[in-house]
N, C-alpha and C positions, 0 to 999 in steps of 0.2 A: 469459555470464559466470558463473564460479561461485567462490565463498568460500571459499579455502583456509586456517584457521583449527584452532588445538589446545584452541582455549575454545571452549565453545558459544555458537553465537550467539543475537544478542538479538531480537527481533520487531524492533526500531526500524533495527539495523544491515543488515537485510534489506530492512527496507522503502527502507531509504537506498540500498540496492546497485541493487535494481529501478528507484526512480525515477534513479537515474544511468544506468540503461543505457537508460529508456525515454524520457527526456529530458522528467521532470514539471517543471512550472512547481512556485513557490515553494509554492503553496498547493494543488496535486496532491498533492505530498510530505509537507505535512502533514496533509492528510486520511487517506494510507494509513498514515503514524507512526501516526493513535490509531487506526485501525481496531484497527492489527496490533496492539495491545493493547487489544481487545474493547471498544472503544467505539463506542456509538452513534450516529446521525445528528445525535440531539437532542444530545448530550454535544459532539460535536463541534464544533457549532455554536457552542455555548455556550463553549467554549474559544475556539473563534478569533474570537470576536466578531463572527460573519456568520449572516446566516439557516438554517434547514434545508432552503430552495431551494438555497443557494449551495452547500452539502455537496454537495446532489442533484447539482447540474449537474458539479460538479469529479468526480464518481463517473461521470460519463457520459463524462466526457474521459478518466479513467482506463481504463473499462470500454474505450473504441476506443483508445485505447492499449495494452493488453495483449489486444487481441482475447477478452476474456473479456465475458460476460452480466452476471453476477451479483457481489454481495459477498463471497457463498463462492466461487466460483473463484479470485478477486483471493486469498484467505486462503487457498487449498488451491495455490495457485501459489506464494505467498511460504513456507510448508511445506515444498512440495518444492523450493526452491533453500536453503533452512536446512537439506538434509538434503543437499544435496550436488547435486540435478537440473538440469539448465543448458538443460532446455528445459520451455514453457507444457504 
């Protein structure tokens, strides 16, 4: 799925495009919203009122969700579909 848009997009509307197509749970989606605006595990946590186990784990569901390893892939993936890429 890719963004066909004459604004540029926003790290949040990106991250809402991917979990829509990758079918994130409620709190998937919000863990990858603050990512994709450079936030932290602990930051995260802190925001949505739940441990920094709980981030971890939803980043593991994430991570087998998008067939990616890392936090930088997850961010270097949502990059390339903001620039227009339609594939991981």
């Amino acid at each position: 799925m890719t963004i066909v848009t004459n604004r540029p997009l926003t790290p949040c509307a990106v991250a809402a495009s991917v979990a829509r197509e990758f079918k994130f749970t409620r709190r998937e989606s919000q863990v990858l919203r603050h990512a994709a605006h450079g936030r932290s595990i602990k930051e995260i946590a802190f925001q949505m009122g739940v441990s920094a186990g709980d981030i971890e784990y939803f980043w593991r569901r994430i991570f087998e969700k998008l067939h990616c390893r890392s936090q930088l892939r997850v961010m270097a993936l949502l990059l390339r579909r903001a620039c227009g890429h339609p594939r991981c």
